[in-house]
N, C-alpha and C positions, 0 to 999 in steps of 0.2 A: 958804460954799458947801456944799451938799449932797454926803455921797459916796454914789456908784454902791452900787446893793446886793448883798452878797457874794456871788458865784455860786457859792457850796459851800454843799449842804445839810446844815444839821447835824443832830448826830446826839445821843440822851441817852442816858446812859449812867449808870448808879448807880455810887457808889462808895462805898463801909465804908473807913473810917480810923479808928485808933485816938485816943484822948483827946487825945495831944501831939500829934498833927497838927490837931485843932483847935485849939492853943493860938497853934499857928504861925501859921496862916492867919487867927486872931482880930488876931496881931500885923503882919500882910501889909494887912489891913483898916487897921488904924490909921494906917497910915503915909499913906493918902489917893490912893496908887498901884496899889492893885492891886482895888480895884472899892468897893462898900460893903457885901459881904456876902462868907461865908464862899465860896460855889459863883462866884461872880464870882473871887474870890482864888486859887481852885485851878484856874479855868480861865488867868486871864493866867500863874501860876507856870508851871502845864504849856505852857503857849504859850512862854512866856522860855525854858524847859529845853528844849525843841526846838529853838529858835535856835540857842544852845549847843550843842545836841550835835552841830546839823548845822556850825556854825562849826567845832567840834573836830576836826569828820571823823565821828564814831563813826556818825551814820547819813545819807542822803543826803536829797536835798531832793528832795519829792513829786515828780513831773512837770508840768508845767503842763498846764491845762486847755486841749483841743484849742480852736481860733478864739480865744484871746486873746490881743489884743495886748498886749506886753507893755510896748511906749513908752506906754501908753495908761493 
């Protein structure tokens, strides 16, 4: 079944990382979880560490988007 398409527009954004952060995300790539390329890897990582931070407490969860159901 198809899912619904995301109602958040995204947004691009450039990022500069140094050497060892490529080597991480070449190793995040291999493991077959977190996309098949380096910019897919650093996007799920940054997604996961948002989870986390909001699970931790340290920052709060966005607001929901006004009219969505959220049983839905």
């Amino acid at each position: 079944m198809a899912r619904e398409a995301n109602p958040l527009k995204s947004e691009q954004i450039t990022l500069s990382i140094n050497a060892q952060t490529i080597w991480y995300l070449d190793r995040l790539v291999e493991t077959g979880l977190y996309g098949n390329n380096r910019t897919e890897a650093a996007r799920v990582a940054l997604y996961d560490h948002c989870k986390m931070l909001i699970n931790q407490g340290t920052i709060e969860m966005a607001p929901r988007l006004p009219g969505r159901d959220v049983t839905a």
